[in-house]
SETORVO-773272 format. One line per field, with one value per residue (C-alpha): residue number from 1; residue in one letter; z, y, x. Coordinates in nm, 3 decimals, decimal comma, always signed. Layout:
# SETORVO-773272
num <- [NUM | ...]
residu <- [A | ...]
Z <- [Z | ...]
Y <- [Y | ...]
X <- [X | ...]
END
This chain:
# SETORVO-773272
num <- [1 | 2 | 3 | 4 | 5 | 6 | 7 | 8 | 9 | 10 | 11 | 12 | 13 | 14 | 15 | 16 | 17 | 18 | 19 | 20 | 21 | 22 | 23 | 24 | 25 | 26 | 27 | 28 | 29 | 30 | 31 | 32 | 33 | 34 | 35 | 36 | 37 | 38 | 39 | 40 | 41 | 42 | 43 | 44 | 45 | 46 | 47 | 48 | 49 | 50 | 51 | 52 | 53 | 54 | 55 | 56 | 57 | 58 | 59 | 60 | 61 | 62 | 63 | 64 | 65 | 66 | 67 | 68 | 69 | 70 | 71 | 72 | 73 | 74 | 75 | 76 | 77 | 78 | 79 | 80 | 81 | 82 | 83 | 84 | 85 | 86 | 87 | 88 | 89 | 90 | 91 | 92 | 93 | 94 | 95 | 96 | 97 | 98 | 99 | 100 | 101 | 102 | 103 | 104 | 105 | 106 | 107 | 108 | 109 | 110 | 111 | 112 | 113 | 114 | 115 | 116 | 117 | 118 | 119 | 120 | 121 | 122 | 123 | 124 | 125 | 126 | 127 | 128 | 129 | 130 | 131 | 132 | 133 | 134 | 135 | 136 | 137 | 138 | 139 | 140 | 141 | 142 | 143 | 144 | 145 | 146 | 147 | 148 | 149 | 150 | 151 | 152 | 153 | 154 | 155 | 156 | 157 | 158 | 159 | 160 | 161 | 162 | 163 | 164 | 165 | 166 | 167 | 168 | 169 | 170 | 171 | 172 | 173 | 174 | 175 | 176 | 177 | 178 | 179 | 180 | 181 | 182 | 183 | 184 | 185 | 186 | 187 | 188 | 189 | 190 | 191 | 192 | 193 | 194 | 195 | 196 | 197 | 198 | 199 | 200 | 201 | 202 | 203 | 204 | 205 | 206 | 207 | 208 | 209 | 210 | 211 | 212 | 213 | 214 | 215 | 216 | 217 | 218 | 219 | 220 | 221 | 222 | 223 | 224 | 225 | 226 | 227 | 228 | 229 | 230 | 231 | 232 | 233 | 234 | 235 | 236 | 237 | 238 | 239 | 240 | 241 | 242 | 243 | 244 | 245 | 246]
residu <- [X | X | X | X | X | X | X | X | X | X | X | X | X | X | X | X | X | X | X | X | X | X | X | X | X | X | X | X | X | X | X | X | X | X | X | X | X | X | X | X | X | X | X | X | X | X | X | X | X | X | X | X | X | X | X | X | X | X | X | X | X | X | X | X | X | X | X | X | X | X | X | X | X | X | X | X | X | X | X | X | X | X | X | X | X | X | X | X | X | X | X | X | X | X | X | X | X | X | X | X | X | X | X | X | X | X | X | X | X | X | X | X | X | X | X | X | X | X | X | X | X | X | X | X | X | X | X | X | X | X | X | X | X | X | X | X | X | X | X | X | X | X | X | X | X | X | X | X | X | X | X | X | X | X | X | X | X | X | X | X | X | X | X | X | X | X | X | X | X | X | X | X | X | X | X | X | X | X | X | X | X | X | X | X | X | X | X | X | X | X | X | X | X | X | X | X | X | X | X | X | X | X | X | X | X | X | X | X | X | X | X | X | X | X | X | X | X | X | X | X | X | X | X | X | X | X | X | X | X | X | X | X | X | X | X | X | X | X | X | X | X | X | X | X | X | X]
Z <- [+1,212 | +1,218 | +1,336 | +1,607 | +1,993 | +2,156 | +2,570 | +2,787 | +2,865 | +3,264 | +3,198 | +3,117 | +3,450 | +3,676 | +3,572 | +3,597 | +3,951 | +4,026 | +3,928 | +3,994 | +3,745 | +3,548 | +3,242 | +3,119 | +3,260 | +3,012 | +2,915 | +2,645 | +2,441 | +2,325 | +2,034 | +1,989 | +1,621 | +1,498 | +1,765 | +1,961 | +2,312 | +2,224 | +2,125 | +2,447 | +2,624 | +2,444 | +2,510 | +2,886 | +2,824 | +2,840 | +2,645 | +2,447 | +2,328 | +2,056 | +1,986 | +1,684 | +1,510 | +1,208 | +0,919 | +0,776 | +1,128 | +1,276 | +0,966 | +0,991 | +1,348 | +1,231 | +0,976 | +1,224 | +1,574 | +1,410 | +1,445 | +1,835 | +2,116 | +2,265 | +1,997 | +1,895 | +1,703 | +1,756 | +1,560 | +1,795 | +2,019 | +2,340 | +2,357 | +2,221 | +2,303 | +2,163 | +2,449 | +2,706 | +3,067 | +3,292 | +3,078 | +3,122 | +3,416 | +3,234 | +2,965 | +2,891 | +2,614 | +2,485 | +2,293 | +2,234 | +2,532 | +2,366 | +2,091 | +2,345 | +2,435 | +2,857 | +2,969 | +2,721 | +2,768 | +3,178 | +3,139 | +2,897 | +3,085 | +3,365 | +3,189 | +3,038 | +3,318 | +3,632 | +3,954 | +4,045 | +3,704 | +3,670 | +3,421 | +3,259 | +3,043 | +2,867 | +2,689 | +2,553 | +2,639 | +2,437 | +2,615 | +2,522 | +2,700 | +2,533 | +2,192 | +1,980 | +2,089 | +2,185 | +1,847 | +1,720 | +1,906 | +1,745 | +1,388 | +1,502 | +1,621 | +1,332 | +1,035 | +1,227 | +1,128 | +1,445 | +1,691 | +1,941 | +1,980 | +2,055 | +2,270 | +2,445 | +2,501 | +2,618 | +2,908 | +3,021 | +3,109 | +3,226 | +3,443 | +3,633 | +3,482 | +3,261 | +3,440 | +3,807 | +3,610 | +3,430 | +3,770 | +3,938 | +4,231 | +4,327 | +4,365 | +4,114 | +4,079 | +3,811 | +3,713 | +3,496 | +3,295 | +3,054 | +2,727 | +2,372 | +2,012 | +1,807 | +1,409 | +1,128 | +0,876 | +0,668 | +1,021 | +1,151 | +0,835 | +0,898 | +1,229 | +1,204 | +0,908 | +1,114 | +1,330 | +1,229 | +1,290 | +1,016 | +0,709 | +0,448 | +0,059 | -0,069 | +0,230 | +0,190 | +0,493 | +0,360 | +0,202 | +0,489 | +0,738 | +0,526 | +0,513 | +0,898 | +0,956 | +0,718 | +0,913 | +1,240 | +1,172 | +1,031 | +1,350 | +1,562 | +1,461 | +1,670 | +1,476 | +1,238 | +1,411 | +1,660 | +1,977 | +2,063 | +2,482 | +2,622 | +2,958 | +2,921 | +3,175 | +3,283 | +3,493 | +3,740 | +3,889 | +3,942 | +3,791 | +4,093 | +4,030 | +3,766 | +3,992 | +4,295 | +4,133 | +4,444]
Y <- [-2,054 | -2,274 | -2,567 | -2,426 | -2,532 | -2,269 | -2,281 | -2,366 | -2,171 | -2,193 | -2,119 | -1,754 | -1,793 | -1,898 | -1,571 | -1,353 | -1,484 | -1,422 | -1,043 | -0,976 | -0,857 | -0,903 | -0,841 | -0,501 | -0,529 | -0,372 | -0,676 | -0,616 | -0,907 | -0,913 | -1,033 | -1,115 | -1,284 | -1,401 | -1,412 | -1,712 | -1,568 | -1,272 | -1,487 | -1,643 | -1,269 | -1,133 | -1,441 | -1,397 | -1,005 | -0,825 | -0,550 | -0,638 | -0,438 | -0,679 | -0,587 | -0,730 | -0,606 | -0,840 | -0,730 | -1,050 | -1,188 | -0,857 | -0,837 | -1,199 | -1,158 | -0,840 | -1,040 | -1,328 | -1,124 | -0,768 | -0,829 | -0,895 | -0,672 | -0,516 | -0,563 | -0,331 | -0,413 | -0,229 | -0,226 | -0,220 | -0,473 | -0,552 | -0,265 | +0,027 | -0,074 | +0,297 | +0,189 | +0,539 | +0,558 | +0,342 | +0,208 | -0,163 | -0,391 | -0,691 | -0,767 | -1,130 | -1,286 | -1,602 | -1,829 | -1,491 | -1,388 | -1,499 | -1,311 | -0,977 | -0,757 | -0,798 | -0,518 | -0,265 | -0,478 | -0,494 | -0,076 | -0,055 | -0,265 | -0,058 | +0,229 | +0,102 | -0,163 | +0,000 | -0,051 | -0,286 | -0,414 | -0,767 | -0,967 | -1,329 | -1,541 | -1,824 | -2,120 | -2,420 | -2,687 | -3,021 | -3,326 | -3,559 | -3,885 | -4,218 | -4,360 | -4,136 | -3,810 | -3,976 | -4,072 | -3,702 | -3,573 | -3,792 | -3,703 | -3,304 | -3,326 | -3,543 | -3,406 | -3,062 | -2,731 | -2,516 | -2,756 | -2,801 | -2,413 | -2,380 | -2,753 | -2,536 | -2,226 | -2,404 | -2,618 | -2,279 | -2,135 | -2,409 | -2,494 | -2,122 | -1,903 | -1,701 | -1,664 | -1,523 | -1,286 | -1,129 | -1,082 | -0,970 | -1,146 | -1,081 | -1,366 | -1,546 | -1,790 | -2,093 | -2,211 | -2,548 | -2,752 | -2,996 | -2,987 | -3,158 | -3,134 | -3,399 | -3,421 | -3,630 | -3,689 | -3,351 | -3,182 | -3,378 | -3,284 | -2,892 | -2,932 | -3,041 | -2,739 | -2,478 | -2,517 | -2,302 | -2,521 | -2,800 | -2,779 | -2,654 | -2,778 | -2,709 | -2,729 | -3,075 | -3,197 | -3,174 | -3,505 | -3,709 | -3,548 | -3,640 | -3,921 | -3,982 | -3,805 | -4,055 | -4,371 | -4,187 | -4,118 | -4,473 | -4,664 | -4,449 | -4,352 | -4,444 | -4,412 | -4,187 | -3,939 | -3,859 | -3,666 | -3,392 | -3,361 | -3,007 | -2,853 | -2,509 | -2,281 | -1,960 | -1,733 | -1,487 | -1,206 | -0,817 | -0,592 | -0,374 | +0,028 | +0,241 | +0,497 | +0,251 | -0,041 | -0,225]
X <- [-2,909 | -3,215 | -3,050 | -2,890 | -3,028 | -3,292 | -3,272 | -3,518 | -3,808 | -3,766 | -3,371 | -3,528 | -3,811 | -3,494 | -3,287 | -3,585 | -3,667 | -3,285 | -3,269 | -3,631 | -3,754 | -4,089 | -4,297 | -4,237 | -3,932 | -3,637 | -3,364 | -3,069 | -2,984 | -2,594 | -2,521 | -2,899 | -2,805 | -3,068 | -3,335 | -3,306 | -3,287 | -3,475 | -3,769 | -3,802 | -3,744 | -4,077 | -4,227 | -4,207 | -4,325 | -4,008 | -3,925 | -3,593 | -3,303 | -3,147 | -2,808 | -2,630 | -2,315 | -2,375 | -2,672 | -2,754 | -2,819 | -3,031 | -3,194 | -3,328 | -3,432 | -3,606 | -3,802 | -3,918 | -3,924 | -4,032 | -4,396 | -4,368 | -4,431 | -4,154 | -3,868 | -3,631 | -3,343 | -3,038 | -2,718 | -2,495 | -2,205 | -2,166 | -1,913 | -2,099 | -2,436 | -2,562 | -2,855 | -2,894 | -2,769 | -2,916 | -3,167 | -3,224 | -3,290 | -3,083 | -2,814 | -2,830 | -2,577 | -2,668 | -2,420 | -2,194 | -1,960 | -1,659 | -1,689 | -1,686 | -1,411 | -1,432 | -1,320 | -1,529 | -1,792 | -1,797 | -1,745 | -2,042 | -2,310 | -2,191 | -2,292 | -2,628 | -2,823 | -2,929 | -2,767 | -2,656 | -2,575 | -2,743 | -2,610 | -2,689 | -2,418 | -2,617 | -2,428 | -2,587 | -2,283 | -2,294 | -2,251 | -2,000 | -2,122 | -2,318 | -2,232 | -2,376 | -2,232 | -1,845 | -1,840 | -1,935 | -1,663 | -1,450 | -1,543 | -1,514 | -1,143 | -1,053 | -1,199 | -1,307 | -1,074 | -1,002 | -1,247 | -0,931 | -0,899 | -1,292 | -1,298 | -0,983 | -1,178 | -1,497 | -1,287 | -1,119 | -1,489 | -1,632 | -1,268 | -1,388 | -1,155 | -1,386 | -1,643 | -1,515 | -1,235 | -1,539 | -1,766 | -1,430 | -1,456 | -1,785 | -2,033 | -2,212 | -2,514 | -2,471 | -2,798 | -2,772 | -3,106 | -3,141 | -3,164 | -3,177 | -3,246 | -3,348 | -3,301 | -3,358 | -3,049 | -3,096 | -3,153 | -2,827 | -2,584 | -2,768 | -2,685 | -2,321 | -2,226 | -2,400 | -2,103 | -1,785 | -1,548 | -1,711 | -1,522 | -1,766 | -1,791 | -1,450 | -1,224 | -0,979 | -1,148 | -1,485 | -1,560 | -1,403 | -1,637 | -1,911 | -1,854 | -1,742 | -2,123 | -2,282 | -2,106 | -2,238 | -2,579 | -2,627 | -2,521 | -2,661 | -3,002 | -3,312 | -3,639 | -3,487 | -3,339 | -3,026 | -3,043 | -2,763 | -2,804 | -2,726 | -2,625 | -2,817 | -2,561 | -2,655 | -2,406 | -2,602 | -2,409 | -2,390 | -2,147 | -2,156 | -2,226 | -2,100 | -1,913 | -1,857 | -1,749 | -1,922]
END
């Protein structure tokens, strides 16, 4: 997962200033993978719950985060945390809420943040504007293999639906920063099969991609390297209380 985008340091600052909390403070990262979020979290002092399902992924954070204060990794999901009652301040999820069952999920951090439930969805969303990035788009939902179903699921959160249905109503603060990567041509073909929907060596739509990321990367290219421009998005809210549901 190296070539995937980190966040912003002051998207983390903005959250903590929203929930109010502080160094020390107890956060649970969903679906931690491997480490991108939490990184930042232990960076700002927090004490971080990182809770990944897969091995390969926890087991790679573990390697690169394990020496840092305040990590534990915890092999767990969003939906069975394993985390105590009431034991964090925060859950944040990063890049992973649509992998997450809502309702277990909304009943679980219930169960595990403290009242009144503060919670932080994170997405990194790549923009689609200038010639560079229109024509990426172009080469992911022609040679791409399920990229309509995920450009479909992306428009439905960011269209409002998502995002209210999980808070149930109650209100929510959207906090939205810049962003960017910047890669060389090995760092833009890493880049571009990171991605789930890229067909990988093998796949009949393999070679054509290639090449459509060759032709890209060639007329586009600015000192060597290509820029992919982010909207970092964070979603503030409260869950309300575990009993009260207010």
């Amino acid at each position: 997962m190296r070539y995937r985008p980190s966040y912003p340091p002051a998207i983390v600052d903005a959250i903590a200033r929203e929930v109010g909390i502080s160094a020390g403070s107890r956060v649970a990262d969903l679906g931690s993978g491997t480490g991108i979020m939490t990184r930042l979290l232990l960076a700002r002092g927090f004490e971080v719950f990182a809770i990944e399902p897969n091995g390969p992924m926890r087991e790679a954070a573990e390697r690169d985060l394990g020496a840092m204060r305040g990590f534990h990794s915890i092999d767990g999901s969003a939906e069975a945390t394993t985390l105590p009652d009431a034991s964090v301040d925060l859950a944040i999820a990063a890049q992973a809420f649509h992998w997450f069952d809502v309702p277990k999920t909304r009943a679980e951090l219930r169960r595990v943040v403290r009242e009144p439930a503060w919670v932080a969805l994170v997405w990194n969303d790549r923009r689609l504007e200038g010639p560079f990035l229109e024509a990426y788009e172009r080469a992911l939902l022609e040679h791409g293999t399920d990229y309509e179903k995920v450009r479909h699921q992306e428009k439905t959160r960011t269209g409002g639906q998502v995002i209210p249905a999980f808070f149930e109503g109650r209100a929510f603060r959207e906090i939205v920063m810049e962003n960017e990567q910047r890669f060389d041509r090995d760092g833009f073909f890493g880049r571009a099969l990171s991605s789930s929907y890229v067909p990988q060596a093998g796949h009949p739509k393999h070679e054509a991609m290639m090449r459509a990321l060759d032709a890209i990367f060639a007329e586009h290219a600015s000192g060597g390297e290509v820029v992919f421009e982010y909207d970092t998005r964070a979603f503030v809210g409260r869950l309300g209380g575990r009993e009260s549901g207010v």
